[in-house]
Backbone bond lengths (Angstrom), bond angles and torsions (degrees), N, CA, C in turn:
res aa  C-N    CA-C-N  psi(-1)  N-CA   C-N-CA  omega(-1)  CA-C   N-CA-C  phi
1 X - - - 1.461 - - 1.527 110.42 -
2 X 1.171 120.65 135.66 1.574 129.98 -172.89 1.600 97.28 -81.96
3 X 1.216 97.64 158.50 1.680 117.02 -178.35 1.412 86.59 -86.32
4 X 1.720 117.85 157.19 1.509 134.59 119.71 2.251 117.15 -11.48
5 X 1.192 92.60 -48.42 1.563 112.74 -166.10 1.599 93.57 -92.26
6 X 1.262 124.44 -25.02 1.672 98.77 -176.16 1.967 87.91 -103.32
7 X 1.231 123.84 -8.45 1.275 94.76 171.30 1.434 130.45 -121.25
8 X 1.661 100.51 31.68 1.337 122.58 157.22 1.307 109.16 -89.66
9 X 1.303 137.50 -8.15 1.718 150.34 -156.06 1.384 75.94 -117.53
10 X 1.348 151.50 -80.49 1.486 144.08 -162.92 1.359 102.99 -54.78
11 X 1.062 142.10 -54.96 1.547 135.32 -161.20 1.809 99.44 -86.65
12 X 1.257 118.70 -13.33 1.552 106.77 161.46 1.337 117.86 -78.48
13 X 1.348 122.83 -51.52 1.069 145.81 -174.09 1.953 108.75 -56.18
14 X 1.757 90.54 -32.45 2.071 80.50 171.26 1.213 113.35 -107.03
15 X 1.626 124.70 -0.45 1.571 111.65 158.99 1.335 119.64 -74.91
16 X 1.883 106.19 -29.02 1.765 90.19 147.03 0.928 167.41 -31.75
17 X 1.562 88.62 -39.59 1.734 118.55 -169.18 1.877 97.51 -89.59
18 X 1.191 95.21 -33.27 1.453 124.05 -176.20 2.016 96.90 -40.14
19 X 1.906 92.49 -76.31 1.421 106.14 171.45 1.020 136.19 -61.65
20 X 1.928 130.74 -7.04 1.042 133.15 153.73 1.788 114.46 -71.98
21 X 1.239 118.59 -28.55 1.212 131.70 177.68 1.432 125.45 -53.56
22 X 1.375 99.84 -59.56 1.474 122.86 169.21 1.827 112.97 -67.65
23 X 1.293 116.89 -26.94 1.305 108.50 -176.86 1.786 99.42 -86.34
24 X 1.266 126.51 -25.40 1.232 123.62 -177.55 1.327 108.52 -82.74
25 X 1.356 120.94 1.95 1.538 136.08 177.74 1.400 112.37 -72.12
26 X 1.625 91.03 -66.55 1.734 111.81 176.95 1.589 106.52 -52.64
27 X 1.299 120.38 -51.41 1.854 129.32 -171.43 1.664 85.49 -48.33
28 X 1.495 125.57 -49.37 1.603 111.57 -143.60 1.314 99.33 -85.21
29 X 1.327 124.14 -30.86 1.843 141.13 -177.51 1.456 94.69 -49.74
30 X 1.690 114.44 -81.06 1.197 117.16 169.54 1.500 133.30 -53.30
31 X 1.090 151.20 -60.34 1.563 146.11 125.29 1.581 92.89 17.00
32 X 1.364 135.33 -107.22 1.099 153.93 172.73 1.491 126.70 9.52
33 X 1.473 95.21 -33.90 1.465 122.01 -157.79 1.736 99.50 -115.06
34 X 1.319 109.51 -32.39 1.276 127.37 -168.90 1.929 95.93 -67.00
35 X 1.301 101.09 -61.90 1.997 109.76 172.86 1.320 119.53 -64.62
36 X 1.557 98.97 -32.28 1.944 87.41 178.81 1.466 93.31 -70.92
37 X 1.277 138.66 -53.96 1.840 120.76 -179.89 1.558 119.90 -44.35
38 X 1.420 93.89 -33.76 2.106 81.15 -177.25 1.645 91.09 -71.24
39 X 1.160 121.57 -43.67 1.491 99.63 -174.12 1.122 122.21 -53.56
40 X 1.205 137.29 -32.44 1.610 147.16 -158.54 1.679 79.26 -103.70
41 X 0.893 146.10 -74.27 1.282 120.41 170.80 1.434 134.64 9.11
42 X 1.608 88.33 -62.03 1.662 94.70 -169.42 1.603 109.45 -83.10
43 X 0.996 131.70 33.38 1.823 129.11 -152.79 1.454 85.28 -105.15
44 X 1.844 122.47 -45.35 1.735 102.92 -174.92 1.059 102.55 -80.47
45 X 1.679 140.29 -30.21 1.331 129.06 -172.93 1.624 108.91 -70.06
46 X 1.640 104.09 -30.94 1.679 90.57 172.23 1.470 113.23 -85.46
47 X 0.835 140.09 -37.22 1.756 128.38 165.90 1.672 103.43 -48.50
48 X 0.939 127.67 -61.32 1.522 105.81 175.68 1.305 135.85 -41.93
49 X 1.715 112.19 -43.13 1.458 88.41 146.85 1.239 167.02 -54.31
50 X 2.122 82.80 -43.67 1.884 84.65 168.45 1.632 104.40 -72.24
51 X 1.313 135.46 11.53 1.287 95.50 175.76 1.844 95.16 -99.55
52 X 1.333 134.00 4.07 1.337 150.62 149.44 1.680 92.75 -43.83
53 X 1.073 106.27 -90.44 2.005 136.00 -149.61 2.356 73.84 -46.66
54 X 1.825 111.23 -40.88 1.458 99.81 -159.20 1.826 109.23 -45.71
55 X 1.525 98.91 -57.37 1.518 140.47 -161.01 1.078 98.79 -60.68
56 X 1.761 132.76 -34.98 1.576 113.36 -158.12 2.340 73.67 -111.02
57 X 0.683 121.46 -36.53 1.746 99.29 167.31 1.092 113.60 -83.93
58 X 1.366 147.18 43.02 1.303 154.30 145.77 1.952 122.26 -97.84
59 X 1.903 85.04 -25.26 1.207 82.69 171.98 1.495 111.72 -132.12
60 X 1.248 112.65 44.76 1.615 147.27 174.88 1.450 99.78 -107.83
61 X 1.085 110.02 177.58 2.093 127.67 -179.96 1.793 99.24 -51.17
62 X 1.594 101.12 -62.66 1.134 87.87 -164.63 1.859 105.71 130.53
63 X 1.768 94.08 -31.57 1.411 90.99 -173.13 1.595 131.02 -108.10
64 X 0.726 130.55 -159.20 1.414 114.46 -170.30 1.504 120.34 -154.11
65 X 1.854 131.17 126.55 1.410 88.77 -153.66 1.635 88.29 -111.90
66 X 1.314 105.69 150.42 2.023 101.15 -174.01 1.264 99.63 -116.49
67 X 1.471 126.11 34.65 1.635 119.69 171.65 2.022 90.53 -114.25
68 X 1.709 105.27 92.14 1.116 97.65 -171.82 1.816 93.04 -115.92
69 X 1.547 111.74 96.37 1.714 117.20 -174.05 1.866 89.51 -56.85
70 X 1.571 101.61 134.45 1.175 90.65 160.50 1.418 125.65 -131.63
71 X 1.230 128.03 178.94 1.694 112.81 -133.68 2.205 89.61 -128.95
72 X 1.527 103.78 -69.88 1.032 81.10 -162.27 2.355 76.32 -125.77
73 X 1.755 109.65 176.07 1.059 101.89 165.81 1.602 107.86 -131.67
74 X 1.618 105.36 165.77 1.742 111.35 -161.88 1.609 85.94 -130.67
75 X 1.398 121.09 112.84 1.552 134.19 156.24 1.352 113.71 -73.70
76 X 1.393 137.75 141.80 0.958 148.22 110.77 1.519 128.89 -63.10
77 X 1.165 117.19 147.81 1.602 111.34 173.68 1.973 106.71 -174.22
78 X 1.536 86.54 111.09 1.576 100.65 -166.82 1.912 89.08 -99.20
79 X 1.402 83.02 159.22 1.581 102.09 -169.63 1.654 104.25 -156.00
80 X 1.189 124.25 -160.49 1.617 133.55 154.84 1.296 131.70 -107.79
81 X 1.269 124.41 163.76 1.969 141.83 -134.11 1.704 70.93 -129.98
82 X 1.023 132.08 -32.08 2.051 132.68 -128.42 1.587 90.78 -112.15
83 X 1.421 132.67 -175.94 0.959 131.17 -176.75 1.880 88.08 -149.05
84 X 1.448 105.02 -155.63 1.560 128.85 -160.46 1.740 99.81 24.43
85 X 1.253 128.60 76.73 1.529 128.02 165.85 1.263 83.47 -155.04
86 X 1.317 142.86 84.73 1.249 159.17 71.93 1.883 87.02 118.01
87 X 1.150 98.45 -133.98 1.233 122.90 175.38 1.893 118.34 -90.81
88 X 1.234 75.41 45.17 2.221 90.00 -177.28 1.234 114.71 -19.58
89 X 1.969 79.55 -71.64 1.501 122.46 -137.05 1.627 103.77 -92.02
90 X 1.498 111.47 -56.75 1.745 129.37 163.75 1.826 93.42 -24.22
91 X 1.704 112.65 -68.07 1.254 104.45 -157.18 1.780 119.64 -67.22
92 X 1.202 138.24 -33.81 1.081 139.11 169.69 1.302 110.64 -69.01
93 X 1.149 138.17 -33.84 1.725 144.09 -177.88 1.514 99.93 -62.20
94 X 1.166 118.72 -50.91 1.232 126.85 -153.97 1.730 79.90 -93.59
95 X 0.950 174.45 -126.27 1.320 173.52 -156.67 1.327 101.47 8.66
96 X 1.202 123.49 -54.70 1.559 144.21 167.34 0.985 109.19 -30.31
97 X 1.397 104.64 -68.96 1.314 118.46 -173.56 1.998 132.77 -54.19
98 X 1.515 90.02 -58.60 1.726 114.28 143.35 1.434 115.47 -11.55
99 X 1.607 108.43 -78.18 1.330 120.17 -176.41 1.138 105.08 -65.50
100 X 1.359 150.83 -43.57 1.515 123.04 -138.62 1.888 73.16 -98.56
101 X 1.354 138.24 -65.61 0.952 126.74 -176.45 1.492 127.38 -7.87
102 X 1.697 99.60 -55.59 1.695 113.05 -167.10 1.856 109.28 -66.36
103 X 1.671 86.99 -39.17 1.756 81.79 -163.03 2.279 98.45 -102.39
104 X 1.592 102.85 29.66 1.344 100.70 161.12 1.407 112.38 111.84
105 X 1.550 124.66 -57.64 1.184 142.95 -174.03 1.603 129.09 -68.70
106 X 1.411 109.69 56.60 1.353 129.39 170.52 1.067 122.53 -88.57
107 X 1.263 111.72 28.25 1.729 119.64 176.09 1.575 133.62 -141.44
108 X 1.081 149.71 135.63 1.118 136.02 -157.47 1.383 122.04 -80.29
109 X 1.453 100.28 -0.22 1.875 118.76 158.78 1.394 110.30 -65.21
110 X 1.696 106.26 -35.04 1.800 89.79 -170.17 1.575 116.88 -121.02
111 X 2.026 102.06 12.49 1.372 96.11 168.08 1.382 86.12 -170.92
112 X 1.287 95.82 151.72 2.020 125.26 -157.23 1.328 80.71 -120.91
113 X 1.645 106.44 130.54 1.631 119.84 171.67 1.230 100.56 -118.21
114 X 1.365 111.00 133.46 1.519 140.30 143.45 1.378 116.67 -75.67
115 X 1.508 131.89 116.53 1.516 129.76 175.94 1.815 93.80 -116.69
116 X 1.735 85.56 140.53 1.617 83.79 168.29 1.306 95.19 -130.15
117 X 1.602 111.07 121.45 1.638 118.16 -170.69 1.734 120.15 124.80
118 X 1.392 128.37 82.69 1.486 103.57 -164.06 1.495 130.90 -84.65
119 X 2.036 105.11 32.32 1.213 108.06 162.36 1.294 112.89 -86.55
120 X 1.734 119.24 -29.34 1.053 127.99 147.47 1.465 133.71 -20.35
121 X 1.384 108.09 -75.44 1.368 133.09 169.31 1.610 94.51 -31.51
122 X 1.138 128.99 -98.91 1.521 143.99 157.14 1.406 102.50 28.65
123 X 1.667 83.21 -86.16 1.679 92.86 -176.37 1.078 120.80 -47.29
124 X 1.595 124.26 -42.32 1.793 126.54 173.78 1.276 102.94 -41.64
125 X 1.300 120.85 -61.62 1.321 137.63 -163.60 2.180 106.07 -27.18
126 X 1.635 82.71 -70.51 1.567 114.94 -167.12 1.848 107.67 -53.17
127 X 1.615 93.15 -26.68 1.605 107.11 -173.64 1.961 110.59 -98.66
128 X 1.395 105.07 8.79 1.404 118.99 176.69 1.394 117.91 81.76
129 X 1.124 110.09 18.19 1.628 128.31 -146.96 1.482 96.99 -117.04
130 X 0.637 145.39 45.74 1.882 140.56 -168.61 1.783 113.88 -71.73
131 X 1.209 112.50 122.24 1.605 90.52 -155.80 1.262 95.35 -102.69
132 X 1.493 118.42 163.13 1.662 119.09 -157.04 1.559 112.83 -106.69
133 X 1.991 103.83 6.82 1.454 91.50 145.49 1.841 106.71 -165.64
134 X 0.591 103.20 152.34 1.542 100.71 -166.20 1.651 103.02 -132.37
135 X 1.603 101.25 137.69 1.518 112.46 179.91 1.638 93.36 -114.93
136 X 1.517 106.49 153.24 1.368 122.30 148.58 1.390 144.59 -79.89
137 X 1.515 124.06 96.02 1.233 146.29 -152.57 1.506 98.38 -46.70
138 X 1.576 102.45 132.07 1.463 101.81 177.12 1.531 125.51 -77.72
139 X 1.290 119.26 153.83 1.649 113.15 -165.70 1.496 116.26 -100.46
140 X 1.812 115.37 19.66 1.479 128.14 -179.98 1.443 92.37 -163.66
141 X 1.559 94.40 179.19 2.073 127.11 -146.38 2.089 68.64 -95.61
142 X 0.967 115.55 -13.80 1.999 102.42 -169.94 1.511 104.52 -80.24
143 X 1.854 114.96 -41.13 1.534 105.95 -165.74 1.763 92.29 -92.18
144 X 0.966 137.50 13.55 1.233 115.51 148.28 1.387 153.85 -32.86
145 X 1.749 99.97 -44.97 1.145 125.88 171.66 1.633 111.04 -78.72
146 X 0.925 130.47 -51.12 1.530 135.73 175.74 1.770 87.97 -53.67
147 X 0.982 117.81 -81.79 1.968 113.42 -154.43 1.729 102.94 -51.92
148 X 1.645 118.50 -20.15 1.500 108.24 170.23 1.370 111.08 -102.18
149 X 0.782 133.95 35.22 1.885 146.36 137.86 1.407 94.25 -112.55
150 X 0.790 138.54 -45.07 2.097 126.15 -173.97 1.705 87.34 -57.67
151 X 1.502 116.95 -56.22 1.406 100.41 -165.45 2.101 120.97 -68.57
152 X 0.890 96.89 -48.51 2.119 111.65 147.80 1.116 112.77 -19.76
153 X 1.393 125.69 -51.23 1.358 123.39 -153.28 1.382 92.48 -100.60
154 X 1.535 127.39 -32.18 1.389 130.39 175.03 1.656 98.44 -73.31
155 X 0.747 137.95 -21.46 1.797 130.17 168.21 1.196 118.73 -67.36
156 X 1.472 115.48 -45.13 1.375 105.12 173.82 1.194 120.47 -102.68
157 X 1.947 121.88 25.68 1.273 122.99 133.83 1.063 112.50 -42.62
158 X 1.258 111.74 -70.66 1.792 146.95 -149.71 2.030 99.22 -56.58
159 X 1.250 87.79 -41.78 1.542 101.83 170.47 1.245 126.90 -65.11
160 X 1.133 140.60 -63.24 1.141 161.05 120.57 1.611 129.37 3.65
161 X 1.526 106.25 -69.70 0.822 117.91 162.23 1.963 143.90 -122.46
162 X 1.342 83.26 27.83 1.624 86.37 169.40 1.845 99.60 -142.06
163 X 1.494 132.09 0.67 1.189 117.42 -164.05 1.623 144.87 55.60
164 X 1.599 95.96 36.97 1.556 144.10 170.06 1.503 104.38 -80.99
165 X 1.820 104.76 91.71 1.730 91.98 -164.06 1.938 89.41 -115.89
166 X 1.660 113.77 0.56 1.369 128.09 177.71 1.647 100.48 -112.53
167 X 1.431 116.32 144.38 1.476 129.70 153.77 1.548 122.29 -125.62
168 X 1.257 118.91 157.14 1.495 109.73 172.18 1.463 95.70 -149.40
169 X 1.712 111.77 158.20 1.435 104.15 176.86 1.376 120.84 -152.98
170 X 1.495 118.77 109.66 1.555 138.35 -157.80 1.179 113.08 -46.07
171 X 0.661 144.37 -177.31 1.548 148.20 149.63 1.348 130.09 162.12
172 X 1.311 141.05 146.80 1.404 138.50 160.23 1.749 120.48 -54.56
173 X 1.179 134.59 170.09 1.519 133.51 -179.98 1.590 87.42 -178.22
174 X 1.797 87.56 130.19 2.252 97.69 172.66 1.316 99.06 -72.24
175 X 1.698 116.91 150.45 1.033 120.43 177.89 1.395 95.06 -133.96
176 X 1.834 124.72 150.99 1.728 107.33 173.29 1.716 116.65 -72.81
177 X 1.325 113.63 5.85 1.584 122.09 158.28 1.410 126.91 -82.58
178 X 1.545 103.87 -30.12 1.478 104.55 -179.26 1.688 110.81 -161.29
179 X 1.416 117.93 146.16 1.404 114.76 -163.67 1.564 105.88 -69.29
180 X 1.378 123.15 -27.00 1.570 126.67 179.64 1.408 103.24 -144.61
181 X 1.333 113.78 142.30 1.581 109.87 -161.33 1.331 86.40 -150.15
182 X 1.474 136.69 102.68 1.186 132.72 155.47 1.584 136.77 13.75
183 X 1.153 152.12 95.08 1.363 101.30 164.01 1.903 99.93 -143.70
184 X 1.298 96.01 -167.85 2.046 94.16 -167.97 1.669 91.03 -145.89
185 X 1.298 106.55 132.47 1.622 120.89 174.77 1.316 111.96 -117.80
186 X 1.183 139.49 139.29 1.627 145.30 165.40 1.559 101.28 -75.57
187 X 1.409 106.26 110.28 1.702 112.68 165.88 1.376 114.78 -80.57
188 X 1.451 116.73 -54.96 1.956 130.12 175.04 1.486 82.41 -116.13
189 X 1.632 86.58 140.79 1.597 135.93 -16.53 1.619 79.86 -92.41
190 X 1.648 107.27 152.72 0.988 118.32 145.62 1.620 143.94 -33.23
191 X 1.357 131.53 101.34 1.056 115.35 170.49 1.749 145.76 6.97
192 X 1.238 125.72 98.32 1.852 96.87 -177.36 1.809 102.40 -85.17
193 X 1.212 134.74 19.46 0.898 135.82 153.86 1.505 133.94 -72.19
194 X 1.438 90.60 -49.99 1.470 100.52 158.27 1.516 117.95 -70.54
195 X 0.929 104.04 -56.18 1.818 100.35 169.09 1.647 119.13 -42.00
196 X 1.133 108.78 -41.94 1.505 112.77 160.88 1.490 130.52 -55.93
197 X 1.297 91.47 -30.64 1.907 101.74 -171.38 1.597 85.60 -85.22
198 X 1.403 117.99 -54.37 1.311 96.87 -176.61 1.436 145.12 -40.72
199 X 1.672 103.73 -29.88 1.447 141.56 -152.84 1.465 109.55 -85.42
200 X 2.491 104.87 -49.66 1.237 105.85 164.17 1.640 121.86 -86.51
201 X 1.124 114.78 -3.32 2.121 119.13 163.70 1.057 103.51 -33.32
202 X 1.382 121.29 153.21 1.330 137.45 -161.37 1.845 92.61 -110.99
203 X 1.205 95.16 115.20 1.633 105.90 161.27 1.727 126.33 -26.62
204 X 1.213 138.48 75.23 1.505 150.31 -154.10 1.937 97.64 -43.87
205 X 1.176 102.90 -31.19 1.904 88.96 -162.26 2.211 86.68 -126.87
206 X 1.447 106.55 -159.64 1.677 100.93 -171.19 1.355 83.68 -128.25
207 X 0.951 126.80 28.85 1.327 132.11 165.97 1.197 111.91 -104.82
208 X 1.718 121.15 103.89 1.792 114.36 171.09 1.296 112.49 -61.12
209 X 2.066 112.74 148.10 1.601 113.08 174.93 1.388 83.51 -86.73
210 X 1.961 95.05 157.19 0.931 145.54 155.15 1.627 109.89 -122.05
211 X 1.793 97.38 146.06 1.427 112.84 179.75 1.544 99.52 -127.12
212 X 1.465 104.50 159.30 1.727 112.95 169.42 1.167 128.06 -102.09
213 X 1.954 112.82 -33.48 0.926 118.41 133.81 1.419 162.83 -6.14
214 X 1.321 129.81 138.97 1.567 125.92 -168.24 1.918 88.18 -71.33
215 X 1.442 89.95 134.09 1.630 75.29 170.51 1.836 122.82 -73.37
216 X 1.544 107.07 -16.93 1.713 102.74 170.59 1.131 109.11 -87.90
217 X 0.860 150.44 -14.39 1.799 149.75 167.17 1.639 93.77 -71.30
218 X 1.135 124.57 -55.21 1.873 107.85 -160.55 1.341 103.34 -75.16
219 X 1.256 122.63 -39.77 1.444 137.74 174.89 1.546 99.34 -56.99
220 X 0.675 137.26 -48.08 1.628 145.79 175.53 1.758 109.22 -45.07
221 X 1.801 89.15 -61.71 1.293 101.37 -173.22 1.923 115.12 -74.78
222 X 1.385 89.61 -26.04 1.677 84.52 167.29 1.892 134.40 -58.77
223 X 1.559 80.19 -38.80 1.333 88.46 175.42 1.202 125.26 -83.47
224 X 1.500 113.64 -22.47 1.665 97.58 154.65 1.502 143.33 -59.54
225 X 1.976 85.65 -20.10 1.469 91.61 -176.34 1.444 105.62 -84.26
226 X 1.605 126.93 -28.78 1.595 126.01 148.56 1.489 118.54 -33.40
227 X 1.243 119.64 -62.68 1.492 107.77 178.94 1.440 108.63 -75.87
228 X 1.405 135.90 -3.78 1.840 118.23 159.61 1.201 113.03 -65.10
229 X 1.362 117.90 -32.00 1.319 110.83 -147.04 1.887 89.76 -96.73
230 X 1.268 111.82 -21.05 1.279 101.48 176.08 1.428 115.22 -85.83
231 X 1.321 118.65 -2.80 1.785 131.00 169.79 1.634 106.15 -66.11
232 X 1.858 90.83 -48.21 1.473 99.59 -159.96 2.123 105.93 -67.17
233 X 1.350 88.97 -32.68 1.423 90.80 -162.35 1.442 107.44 -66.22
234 X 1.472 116.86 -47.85 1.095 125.60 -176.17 1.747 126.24 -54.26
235 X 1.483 100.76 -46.77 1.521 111.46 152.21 1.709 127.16 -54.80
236 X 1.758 113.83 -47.32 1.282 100.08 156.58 1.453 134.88 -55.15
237 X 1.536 123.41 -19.64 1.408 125.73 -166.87 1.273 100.90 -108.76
238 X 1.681 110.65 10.88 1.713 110.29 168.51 1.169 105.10 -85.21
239 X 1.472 111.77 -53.59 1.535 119.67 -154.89 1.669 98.86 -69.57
240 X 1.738 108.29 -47.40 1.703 97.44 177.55 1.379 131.59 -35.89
241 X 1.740 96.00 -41.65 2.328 116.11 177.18 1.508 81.40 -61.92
242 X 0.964 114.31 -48.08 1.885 106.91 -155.28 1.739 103.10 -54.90
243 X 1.337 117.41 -52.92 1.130 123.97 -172.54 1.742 114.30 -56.11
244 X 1.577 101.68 -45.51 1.175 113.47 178.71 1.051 140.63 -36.38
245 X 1.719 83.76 -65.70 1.661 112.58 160.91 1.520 130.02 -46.40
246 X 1.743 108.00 -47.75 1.480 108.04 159.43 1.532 110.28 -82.87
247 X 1.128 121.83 40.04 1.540 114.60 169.49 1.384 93.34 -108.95
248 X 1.143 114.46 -73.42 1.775 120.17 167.90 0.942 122.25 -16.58
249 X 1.724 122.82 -45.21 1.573 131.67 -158.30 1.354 104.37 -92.70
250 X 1.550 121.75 -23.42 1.365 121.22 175.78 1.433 109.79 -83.07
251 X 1.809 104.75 -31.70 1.827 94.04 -179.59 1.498 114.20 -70.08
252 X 1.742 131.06 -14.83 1.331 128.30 175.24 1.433 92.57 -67.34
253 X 1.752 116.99 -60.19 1.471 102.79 -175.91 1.052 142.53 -29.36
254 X 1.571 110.48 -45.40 1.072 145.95 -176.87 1.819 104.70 -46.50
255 X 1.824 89.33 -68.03 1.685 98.63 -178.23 1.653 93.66 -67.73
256 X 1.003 124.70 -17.86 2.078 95.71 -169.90 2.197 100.93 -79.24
257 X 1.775 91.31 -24.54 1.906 83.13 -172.47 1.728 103.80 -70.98
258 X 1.293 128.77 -34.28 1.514 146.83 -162.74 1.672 77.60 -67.10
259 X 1.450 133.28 -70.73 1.284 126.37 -174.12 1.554 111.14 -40.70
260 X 1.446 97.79 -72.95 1.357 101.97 176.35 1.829 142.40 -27.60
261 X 1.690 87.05 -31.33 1.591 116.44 -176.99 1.253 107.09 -50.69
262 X 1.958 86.34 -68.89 0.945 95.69 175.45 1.813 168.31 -20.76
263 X 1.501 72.66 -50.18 1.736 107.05 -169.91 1.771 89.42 -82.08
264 X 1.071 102.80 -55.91 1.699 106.16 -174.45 1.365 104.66 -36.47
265 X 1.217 101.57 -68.43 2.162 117.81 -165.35 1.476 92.28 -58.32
266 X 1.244 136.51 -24.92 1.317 121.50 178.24 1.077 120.60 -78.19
267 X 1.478 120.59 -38.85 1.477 136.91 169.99 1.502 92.30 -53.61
268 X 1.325 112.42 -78.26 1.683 109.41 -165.85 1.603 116.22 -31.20
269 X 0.900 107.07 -45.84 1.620 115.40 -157.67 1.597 102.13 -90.25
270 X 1.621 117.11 -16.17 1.222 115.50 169.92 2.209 108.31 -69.21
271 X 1.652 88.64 -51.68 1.309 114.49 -174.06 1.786 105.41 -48.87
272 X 1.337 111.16 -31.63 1.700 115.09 -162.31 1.513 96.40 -92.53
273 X 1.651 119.29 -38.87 1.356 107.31 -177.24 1.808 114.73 -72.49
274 X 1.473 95.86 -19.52 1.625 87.77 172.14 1.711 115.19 -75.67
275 X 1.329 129.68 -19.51 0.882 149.80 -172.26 1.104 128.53 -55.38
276 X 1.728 102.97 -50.20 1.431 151.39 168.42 1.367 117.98 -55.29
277 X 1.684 92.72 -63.42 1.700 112.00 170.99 1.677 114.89 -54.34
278 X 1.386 112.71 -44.75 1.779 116.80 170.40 1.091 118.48 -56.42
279 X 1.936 110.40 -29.02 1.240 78.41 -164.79 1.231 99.69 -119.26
280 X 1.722 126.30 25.21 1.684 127.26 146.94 1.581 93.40 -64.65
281 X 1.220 97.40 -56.19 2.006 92.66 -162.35 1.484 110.04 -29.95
282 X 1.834 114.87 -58.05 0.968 136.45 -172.95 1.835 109.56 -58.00
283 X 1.041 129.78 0.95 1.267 155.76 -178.53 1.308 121.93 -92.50
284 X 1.708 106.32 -70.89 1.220 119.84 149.97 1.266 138.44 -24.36
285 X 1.452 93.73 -64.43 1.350 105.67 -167.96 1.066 102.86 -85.27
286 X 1.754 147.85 0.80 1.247 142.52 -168.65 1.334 94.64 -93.62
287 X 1.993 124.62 -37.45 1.320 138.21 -176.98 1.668 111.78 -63.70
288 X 1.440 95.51 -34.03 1.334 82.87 -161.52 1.523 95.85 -95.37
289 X 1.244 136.73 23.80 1.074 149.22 160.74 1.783 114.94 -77.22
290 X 1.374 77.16 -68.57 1.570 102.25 -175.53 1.651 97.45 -51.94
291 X 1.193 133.72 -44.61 1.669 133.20 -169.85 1.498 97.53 -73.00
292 X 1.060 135.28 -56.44 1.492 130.08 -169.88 1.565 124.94 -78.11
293 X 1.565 101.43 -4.55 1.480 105.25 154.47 1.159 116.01 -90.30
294 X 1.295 120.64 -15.29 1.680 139.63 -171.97 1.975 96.72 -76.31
295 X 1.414 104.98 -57.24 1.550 120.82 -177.71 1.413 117.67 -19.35
């Protein structure tokens, strides 16, 4: 049976836990809100390009070639550094995994992993998957930009020097069905579909672009700035699931400590009125002692 004194130490000890709970609530609310803006952020800087990528294939052929043999492939797959967000990390690893399985490439002969996150990493590990270089997920909307040029510059390693002429890149994204929902994007090569849609878009002003530029250098450079912004986005709409996910996991917490409170303060207050009652009894009976020796 617990003391009065050990379960005044339990019911302090979980409105603590209580107030660490709730403050990691507010961090994930805000956090949350902080990545969905860099994303929406990037919507005029990415329309400016494609209307770049429009102008320099407008005054290109026109055509597009989709017999692209490909040689070797380079994964990305962002995850979380952070912990209490449920099943983050398990769920994208294992998605990973899924895919390269289905379409063949379960081996590190036929695809080079990039992990950003080394709970991530971990998980590759456990899933036979060990990835051959792993960055540490940044902990603000600022290192974003640094880890999507760190990852760029690792592409056209991969390019260069391993014959990585395909990319793809994992990641979580909030959905109003689910706080992290898998999903996989083709970085190389770009679509010729999209390049097409770009190609038949209707010119925004009646003014034709002109460039000064080499047209393979800007075209070059456009598309890198296409695949940043698809580094950047994808990493912002990780960390948002990430937040999410531990937003959720603290509001169950939340309801299991309010239960918990509960039950405690009831115990206590059961425990104190018996306490009370012993020690009138103990009162009593000392009086009615004391009177009948008195008698």
């Amino acid at each position: 049976m617990e003391t009065l004194e050990a379960l005044a130490a339990r019911i302090e000890t979980t409105e603590d836990i209580q107030s660490i709970v709730g403050t990691m609530k507010s961090l994930s609310a805000v956090s949350i809100r902080q990545y969905e803006r860099a994303v929406d952020a990037l919507n005029d800087y990415h329309r400016t390009i494609e209307l770049g990528l429009q102008a320099v294939l407008r005054g290109g052929s026109g055509h597009f070639d989709r017999q692209r043999p490909e040689k070797r492939t380079g994964v990305i797959v962002i995850g979380s550094d952070r912990g209490l967000c449920g099943r983050f990390n398990e769920g994208i690893t294992r998605y990973l995994d899924t895919s390269l399985r289905e379409e063949g490439r379960h081996t590190q002969e036929k695809s080079l992993i990039l992990a950003v996150g080394t709970r991530t990493a971990a998980r590759l590990e456990a899933l036979d998957l060990p990835p051959d270089i792993v960055f540490v997920l940044p902990g603000s909307v600022e290192g974003l930009v640094k880890t999507a040029q760190a990852i760029l510059i690792q592409i056209d390693r991969w390019w260069k020097d391993q014959d990585v002429n395909h990319v793809r890149i994992f990641f979580n994204r909030r959905t109003p069905e689910a706080h992290a929902e898998p999903v996989a994007r083709t970085l190389m090569p770009i679509s010729p579909a999209y390049l097409e849609k770009l190609y038949a878009s209707k010119w925004p002003s009646r003014r034709l672009p002109t460039h000064t530029m080499e047209t393979e250098r800007l075209f070059s450079w456009l598309v890198r700035q296409h695949l940043f912004i698809s580094i950047y986005r994808a990493s912002a709409e990780t960390a948002a699931s990430e937040h999410a996910s531990r937003l959720a996991a603290m509001q169950a917490a939340e309801r299991n400590i309010e239960e918990q409170l509960e039950d405690l303060s009831a115990e206590y207050r059961k425990k104190r009125q018996e306490s009370i009652t012993t020690e009138l009894m103990d009162i009593v009976a000392g009086f009615e002692s004391m009177r009948t020796r008195h008698a």
